[in-house]
C-alpha positions as CSV (number, residue, x, y, z in Angstrom):
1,X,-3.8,11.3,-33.8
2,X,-2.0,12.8,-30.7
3,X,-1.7,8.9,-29.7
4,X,0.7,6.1,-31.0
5,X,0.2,2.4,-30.2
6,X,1.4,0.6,-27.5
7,X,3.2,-1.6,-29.6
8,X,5.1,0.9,-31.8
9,X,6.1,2.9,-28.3
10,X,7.3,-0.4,-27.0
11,X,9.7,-1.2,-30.0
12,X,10.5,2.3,-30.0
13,X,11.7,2.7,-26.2
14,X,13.9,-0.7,-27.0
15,X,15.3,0.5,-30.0
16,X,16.7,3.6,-28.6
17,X,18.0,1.7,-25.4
18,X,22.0,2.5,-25.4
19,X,23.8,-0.5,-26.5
20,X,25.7,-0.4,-22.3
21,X,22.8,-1.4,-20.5
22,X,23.8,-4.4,-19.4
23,X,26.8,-2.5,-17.9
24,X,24.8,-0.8,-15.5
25,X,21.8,-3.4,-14.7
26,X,20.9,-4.5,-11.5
27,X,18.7,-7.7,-10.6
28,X,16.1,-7.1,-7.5
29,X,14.6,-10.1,-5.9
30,X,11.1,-10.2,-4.7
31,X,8.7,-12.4,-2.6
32,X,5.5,-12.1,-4.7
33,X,4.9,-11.5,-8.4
34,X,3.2,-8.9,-9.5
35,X,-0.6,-10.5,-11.0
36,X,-0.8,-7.2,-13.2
37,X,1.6,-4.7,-14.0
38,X,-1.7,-1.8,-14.0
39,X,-0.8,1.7,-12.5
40,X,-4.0,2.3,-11.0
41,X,-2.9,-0.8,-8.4
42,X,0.4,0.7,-8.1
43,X,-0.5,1.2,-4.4
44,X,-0.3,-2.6,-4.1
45,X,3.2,-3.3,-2.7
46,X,4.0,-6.2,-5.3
47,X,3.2,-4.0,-7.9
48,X,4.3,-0.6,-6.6
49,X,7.9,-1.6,-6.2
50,X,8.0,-2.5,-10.1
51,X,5.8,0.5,-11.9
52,X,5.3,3.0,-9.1
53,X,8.2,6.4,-10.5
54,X,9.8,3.9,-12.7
55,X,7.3,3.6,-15.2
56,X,4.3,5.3,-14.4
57,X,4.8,9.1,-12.6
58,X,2.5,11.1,-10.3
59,X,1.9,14.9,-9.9
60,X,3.4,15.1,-7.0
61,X,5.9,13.4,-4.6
62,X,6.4,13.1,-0.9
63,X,9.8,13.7,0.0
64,X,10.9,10.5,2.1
65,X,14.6,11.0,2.2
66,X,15.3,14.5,2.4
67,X,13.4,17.4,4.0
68,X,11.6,19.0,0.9
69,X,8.4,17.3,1.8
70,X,5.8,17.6,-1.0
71,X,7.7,18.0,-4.3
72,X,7.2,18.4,-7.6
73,X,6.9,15.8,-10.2
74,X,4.9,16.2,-13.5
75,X,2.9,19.0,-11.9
76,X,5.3,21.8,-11.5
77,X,3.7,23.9,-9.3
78,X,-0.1,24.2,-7.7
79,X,-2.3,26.6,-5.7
80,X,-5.8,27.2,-5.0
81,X,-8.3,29.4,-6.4
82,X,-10.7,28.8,-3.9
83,X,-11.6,27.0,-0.9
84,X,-12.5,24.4,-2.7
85,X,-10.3,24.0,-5.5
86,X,-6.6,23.5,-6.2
87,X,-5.3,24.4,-9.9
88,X,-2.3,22.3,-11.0
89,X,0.5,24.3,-13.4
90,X,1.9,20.8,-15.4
91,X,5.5,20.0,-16.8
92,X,5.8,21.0,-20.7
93,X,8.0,19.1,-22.5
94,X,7.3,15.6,-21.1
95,X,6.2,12.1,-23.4
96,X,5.0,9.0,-22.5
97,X,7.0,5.8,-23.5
98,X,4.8,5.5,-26.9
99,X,5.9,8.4,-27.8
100,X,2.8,10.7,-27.2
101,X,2.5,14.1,-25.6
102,X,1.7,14.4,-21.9
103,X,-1.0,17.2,-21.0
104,X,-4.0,18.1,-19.3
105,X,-6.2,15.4,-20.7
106,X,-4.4,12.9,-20.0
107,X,-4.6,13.8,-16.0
108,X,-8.2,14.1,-16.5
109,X,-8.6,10.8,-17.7
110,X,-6.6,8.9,-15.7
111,X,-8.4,10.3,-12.6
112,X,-11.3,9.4,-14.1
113,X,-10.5,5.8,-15.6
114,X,-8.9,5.4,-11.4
115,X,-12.6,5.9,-10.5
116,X,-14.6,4.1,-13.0
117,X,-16.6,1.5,-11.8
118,X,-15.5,-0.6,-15.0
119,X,-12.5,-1.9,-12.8
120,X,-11.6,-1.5,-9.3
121,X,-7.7,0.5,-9.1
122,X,-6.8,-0.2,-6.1
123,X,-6.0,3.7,-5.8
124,X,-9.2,5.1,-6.2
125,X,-9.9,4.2,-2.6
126,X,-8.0,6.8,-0.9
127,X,-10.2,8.9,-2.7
128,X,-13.4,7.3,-1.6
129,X,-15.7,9.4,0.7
130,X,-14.4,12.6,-1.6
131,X,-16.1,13.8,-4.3
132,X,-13.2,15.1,-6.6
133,X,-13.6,17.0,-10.2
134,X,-11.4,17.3,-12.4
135,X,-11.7,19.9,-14.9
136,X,-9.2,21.0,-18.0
137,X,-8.2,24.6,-18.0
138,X,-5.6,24.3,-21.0
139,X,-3.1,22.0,-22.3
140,X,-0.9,22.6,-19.1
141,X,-3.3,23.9,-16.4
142,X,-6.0,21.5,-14.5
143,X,-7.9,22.3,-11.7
144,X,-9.4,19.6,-9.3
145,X,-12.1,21.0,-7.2
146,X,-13.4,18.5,-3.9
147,X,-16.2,18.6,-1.7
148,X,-15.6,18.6,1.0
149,X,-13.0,20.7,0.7
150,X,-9.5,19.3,0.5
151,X,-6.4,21.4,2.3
152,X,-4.3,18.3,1.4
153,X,-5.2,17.5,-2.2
154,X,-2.0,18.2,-3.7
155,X,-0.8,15.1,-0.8
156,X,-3.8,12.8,-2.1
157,X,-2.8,13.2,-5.8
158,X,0.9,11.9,-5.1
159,X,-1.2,8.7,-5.5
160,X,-2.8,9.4,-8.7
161,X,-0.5,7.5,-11.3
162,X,-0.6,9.2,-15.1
163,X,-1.5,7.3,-18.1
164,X,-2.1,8.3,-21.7
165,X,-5.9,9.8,-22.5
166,X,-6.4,7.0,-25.2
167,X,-5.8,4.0,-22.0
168,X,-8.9,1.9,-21.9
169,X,-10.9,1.2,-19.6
170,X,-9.8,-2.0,-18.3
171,X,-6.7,-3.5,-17.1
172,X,-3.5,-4.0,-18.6
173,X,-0.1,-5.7,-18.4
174,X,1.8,-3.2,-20.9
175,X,1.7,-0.1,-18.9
176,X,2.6,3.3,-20.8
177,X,3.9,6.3,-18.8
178,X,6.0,8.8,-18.5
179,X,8.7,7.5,-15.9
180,X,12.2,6.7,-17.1
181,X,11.6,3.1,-17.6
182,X,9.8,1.3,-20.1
183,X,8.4,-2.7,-19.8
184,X,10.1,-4.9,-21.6
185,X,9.8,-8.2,-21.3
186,X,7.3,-10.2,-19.0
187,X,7.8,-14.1,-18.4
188,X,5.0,-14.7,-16.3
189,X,6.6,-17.2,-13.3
190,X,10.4,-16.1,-13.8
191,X,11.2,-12.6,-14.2
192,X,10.2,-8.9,-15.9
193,X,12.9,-6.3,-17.6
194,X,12.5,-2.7,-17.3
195,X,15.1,-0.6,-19.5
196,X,15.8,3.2,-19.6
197,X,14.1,5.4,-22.1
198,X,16.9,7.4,-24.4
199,X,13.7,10.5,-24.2
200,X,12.9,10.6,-20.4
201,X,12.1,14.3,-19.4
202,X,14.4,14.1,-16.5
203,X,17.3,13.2,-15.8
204,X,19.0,9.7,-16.4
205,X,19.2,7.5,-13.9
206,X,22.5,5.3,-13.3
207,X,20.1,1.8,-13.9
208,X,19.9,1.1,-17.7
209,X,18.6,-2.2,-17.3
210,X,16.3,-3.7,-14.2
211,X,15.4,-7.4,-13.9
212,X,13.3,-8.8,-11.3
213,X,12.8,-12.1,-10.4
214,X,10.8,-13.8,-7.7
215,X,11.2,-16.2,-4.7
216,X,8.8,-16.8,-2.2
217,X,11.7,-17.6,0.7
218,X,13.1,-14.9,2.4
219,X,16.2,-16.8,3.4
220,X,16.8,-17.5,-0.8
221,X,16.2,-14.0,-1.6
222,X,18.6,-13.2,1.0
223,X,21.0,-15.6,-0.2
224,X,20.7,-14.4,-3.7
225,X,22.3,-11.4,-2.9
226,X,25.5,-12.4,-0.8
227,X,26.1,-14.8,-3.4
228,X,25.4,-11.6,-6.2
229,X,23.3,-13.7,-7.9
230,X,20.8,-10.4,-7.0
231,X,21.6,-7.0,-6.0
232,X,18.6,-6.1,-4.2
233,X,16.3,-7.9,-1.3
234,X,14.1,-5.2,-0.3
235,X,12.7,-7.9,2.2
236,X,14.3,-10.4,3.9
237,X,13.6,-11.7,7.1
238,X,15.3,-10.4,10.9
239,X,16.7,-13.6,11.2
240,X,19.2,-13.8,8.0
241,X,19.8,-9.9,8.9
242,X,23.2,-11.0,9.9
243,X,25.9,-9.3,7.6
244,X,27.2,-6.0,6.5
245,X,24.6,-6.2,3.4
246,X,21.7,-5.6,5.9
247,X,20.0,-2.5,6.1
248,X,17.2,-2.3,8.9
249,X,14.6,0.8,7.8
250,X,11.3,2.2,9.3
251,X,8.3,0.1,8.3
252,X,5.2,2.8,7.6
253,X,3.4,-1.0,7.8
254,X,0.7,-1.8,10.4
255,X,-0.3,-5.7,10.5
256,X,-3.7,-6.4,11.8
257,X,-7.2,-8.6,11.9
258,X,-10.0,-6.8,10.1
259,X,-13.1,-8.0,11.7
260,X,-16.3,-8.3,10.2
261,X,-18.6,-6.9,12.8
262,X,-21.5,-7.9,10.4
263,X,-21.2,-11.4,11.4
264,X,-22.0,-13.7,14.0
265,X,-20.4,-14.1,16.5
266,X,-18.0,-10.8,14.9
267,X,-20.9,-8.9,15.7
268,X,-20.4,-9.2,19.7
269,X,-18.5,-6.8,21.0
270,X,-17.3,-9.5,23.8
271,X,-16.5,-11.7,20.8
272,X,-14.4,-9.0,19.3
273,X,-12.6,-7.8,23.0
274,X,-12.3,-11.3,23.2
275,X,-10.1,-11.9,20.1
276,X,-7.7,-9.1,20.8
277,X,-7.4,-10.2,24.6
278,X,-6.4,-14.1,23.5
279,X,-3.4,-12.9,21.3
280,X,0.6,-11.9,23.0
281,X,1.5,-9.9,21.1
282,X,4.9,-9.6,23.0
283,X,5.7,-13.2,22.0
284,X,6.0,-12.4,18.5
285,X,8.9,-9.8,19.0
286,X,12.5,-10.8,18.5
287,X,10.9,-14.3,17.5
288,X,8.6,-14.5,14.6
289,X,9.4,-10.8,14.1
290,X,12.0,-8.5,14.7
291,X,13.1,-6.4,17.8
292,X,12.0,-2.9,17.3
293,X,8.4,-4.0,16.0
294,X,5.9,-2.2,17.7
295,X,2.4,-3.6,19.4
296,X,-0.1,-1.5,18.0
297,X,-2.9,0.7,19.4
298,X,-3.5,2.1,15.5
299,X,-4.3,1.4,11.7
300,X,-1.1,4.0,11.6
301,X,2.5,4.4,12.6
302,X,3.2,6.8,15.7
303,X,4.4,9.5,13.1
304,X,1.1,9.4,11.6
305,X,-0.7,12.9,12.4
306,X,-3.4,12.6,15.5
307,X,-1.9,9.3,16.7
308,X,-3.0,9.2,20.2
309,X,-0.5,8.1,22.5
310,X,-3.5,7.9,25.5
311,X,-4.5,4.6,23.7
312,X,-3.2,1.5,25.2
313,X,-2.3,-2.2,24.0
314,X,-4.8,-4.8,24.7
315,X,-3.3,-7.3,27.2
316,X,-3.0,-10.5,27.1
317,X,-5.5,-12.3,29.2
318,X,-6.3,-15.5,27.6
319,X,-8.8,-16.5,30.9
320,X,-10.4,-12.7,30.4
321,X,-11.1,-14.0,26.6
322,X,-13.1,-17.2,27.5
323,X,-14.9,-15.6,30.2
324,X,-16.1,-13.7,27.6
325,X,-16.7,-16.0,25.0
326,X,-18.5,-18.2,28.1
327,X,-20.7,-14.8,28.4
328,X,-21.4,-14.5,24.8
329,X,-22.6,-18.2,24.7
330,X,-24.9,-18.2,27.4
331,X,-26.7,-14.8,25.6
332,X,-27.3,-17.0,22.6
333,X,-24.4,-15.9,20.5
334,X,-23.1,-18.9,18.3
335,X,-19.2,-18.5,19.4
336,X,-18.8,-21.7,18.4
337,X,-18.7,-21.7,14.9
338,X,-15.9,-21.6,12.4
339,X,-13.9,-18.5,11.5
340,X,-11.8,-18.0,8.8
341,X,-8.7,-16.3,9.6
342,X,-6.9,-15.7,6.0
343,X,-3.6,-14.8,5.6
344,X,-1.4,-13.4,2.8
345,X,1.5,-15.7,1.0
346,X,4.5,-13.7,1.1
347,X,3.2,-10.6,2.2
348,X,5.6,-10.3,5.0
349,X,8.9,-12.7,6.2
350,X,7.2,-15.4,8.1
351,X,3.6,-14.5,7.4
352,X,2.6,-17.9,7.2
353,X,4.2,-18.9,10.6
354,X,2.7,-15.7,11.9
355,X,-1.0,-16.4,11.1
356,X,-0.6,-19.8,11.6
357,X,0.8,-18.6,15.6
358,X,-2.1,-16.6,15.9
359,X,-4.8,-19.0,14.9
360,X,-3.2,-21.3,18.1
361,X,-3.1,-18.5,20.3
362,X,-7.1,-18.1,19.4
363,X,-8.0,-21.7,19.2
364,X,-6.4,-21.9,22.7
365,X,-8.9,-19.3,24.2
366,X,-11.7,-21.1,23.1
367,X,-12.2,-20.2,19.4
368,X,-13.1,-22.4,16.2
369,X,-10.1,-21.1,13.9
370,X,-9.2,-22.0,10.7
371,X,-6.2,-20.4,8.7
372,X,-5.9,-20.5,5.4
373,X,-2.8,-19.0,3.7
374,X,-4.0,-17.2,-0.4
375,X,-2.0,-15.4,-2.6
376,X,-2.4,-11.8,-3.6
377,X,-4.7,-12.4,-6.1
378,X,-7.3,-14.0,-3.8
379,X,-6.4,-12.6,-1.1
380,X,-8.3,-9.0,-2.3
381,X,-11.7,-11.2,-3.0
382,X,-11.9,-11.2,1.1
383,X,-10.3,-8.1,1.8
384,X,-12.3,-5.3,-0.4
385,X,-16.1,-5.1,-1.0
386,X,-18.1,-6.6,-2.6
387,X,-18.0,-9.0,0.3
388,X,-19.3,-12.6,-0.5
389,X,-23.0,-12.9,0.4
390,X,-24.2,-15.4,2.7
391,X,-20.5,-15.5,4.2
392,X,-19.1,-16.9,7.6
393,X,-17.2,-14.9,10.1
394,X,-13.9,-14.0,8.2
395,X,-11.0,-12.4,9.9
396,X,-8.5,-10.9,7.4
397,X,-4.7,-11.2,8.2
398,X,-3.5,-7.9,6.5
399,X,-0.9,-5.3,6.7
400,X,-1.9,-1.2,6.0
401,X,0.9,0.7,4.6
402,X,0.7,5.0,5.6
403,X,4.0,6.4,4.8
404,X,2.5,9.9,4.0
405,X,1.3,11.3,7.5
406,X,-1.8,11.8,7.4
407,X,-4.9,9.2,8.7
408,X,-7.2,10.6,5.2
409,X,-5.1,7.8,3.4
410,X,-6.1,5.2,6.0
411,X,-9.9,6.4,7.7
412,X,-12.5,5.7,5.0
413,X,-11.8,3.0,3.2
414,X,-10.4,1.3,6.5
415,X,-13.6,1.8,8.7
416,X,-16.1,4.0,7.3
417,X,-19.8,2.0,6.7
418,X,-19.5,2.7,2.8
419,X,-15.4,2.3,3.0
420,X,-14.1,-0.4,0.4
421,X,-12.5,-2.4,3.3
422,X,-14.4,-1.8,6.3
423,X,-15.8,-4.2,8.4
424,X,-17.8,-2.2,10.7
425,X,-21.1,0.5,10.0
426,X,-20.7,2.9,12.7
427,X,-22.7,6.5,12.4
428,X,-20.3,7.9,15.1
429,X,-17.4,6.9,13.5
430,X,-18.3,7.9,10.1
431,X,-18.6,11.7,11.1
432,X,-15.7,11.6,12.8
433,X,-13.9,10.5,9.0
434,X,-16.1,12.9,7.6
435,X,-15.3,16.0,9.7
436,X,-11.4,15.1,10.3
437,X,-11.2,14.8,6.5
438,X,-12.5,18.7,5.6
439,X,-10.6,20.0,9.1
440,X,-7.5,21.7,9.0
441,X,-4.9,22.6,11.6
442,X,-5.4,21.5,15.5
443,X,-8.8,21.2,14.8
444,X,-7.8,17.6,12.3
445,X,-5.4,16.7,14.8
446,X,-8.2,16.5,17.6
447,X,-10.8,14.6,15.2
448,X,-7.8,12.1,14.0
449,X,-6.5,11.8,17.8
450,X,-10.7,11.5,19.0
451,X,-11.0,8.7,16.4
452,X,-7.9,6.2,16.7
453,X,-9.1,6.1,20.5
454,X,-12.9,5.7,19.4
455,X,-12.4,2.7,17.2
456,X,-9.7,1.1,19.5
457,X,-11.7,1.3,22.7
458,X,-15.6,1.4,22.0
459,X,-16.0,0.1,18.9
460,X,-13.3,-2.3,19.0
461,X,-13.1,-2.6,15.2
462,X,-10.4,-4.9,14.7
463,X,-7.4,-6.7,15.8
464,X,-4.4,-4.3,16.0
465,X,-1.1,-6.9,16.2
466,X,2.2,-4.6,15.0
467,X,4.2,-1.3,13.4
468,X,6.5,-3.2,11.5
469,X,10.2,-3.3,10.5
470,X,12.0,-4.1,7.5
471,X,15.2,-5.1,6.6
472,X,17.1,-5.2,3.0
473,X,20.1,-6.8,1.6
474,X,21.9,-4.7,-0.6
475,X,24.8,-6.0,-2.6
476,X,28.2,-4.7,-2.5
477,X,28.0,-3.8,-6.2
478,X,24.9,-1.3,-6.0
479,X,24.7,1.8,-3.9
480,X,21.2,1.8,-2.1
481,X,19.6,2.9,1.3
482,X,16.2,1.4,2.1
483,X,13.5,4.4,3.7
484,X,10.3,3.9,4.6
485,X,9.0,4.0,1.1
486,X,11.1,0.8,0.3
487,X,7.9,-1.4,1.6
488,X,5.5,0.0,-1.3
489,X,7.7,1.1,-3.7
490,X,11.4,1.1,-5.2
491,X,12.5,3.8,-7.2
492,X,15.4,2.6,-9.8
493,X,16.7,6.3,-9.9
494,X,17.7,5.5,-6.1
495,X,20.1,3.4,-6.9
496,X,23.4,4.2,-7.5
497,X,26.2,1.6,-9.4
498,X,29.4,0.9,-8.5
């Protein structure tokens, strides 16, 4: 067999660990724990920051500190063969921590296993809306052919993480890949060690040995480091941003409210104009969050491609909102029943304080608001389809993460009708994601630009709140500058040790 078992690869990655690892470890301190350590999720931030280019690899990488843009990774090179396909020239020479050859197959299936309906990887949504074949050429060649057609494939597979061909179908917590670190130990609660294969294909990064370890507190995470108890806070709050250790970076993070237009009374548009007039937004910067946060008019950041700057903020005009709401009410619509706004634990400094603000700020204009704060875990059950049947009016508190430029990663499973975590079924908007997606050049910027002003101002979709900031501590013993990748992922070969 090509394949050797997890197990074996496991012992064998330790045993060939040099015996100075702990002379060059480091200790990063997170808010949440990872629930799974699966590479399909690795676009989850809690997860991402652990597996994403340290243990599992991608085809190719968006440059996010330099100016190379789309680089190489285990695909050396690509091109396309015709309009509709893109062939992939792969890395020779490259094994995954059990030991086992990477190639062609292996690509294949892990596309595939991404887009099973067995499990749900978190990944396969940016891909949703895109029918995508894969197809084996030889050992080192793969093409992927899309329809539509896809003049940024190569950019959508930077996502794609690589497993071996013999990964089940199902989700694991002993990931195998071909990155330079291998799991090592797991203590569910307290920490997990990555170490440094001796037989990664590239080249050695300074980190043998990576232990992180979790605290919900910002200002303990923070604290963990000045004390160098920790090395590395990727996220701490503004307010304990107040030494020499603290490194502010760009956020590619938008916080907002997804509605669910399906239900009453979500499904008034008053209702929804409503909600986004009863909320100041202003009073949340350089309080609850820090200066430079942005109100947003947009699922993505102003760098994002076809952000439409002719899109304003909603004001705040808290007697506009119960006007409204008095409007709705006397049309029959039932604006007095209980939503659910629910909030993520740790997803952000001060999230809890932050939803909790928000549910005041709506109560006050007349809503029926609870707020109830979930972990990650639970958190998905409301945020991605299947939605519960026979549910109330749910607002989810959530933040969107776009740090690669283009809306395709946001539009369909966002807010088209068959999108994984849309609340709204609109035919309009739908072939605006559908036309933008197959457009190239000015053409894609128009449809992008036409449909960030379409959702904000007719449809009203959701609750748009902020483009956020992030800050990091960064101990004097490590050598580490946060980017806007540092919100969704934290690549150990970053980090330099003094």
């Amino acid at each position: 067999m090509k394949k050797k078992s997890l197990l074996a690869g496991l012992l064998f990655a330790t045993s060939l660990t040099p015996a100075y690892a702990q002379d060059a470890s480091v200790t990063i301190v997170l808010g949440e724990e990872p629930d799974l350590m699966e590479p399909c999720m690795a676009t989850r931030s809690n997860i991402g920051r652990i597996v994403l280019q340290n243990i599992s690899e991608t085809l190719t990488e968006l440059d996010v500190r330099g100016d190379e843009g789309l680089k190489p990774r285990l695909a050396e090179s690509w091109e396309m063969t015709d309009d509709n396909t893109w062939r992939f020239h792969l890395r020779e020479g490259v094994t995954f921590s059990d030991g086992s050859t990477f190639d062609a197959e292996d690509v294949k299936h892990s596309f595939d296993r991404a887009q099973s309906d067995q499990i749900v990887c978190e990944i396969s949504r940016y891909y949703d809306g895109i029918e995508i074949t894969p197809t084996v050429v030889d050992e080192h060649t793969i093409d992927f052919k899309s329809e539509p057609a896809q003049p940024i494939l190569p950019l959508l597979l930077s996502l794609l993480t690589i497993v071996p061909s013999e990964t089940p179908i199902e989700f694991t917590r002993e990931p195998v890949g071909t990155g330079p670190y291998v799991l090592t130990d797991w203590t569910p609660g307290q920490s997990i060690t990555l170490k440094l294969r001796d037989d990664y294909w590239g080249d050695a990064p300074a980190v043998q040995t990576a232990e992180y370890v979790f605290r919900t507190d910002p200002a303990v995470r923070a604290a963990m480091v000045e004390t160098g108890e920790a090395d590395i806070a990727p996220s701490i709050s503004a307010i304990d941003a107040t030494t020499d250790l603290d490194h502010a970076y760009p956020n590619s993070e938008t916080t907002y409210l997804r509605v669910d237009n399906s239900v009453a009374p979500l499904n008034d548009k008053r209702v929804r104009e409503a909600l986004n007039l009863a909320i100041d937004r202003d009073a949340f910067i350089g309080t609850i969050l820090p200066e430079g946060s942005q109100v947003a008019t947009a699922i993505n950041v102003p760098t994002t491609l076809g952000w439409n700057p002719d899109v304003k903020p909603w004001p705040f005009d808290p007697d506009r909102a119960r006007s409204l709401l008095e409007e709705a009410k006397a049309d029959g619509v039932p604006v007095d029943t209980e939503i659910l706004l629910v909030g993520r634990t740790g997803n952000f400094p001060g999230a809890t304080e932050f939803y909790e603000a928000i549910g005041g700020m709506l109560s006050d204009a007349g809503f029926n608001i609870k707020v109830q704060m979930v972990e990650v875990a639970e958190h998905e059950q409301f945020y991605s389809k299947p939605y519960v049947e026979d549910r109330g009016p749910i607002l989810v508190g959530a933040q969107h993460d776009n740090s690669r430029g283009d809306p395709v990663f946001s539009m369909f499973f966002k807010y088209h009708s068959d999108g994984r975590q849309s609340g709204i079924s609109d035919e309009h908007a739908d072939e605006l994601i559908e036309e933008a997606t197959a457009a190239t050049g000015e053409n894609r910027v128009e449809l992008w630009s036409d449909l960030f002003a379409y959702l904000h101002d007719d449809v009203v979709a959701d609750v748009l709140l902020f483009h956020m900031v992030g800050f990091a501590r960064v101990g004097e013993s490590v050598d580490f500058t946060p980017t806007i990748a540092t919100n969704s992922q934290l690549q150990l070969s970053e980090i330099g040790v003094k």
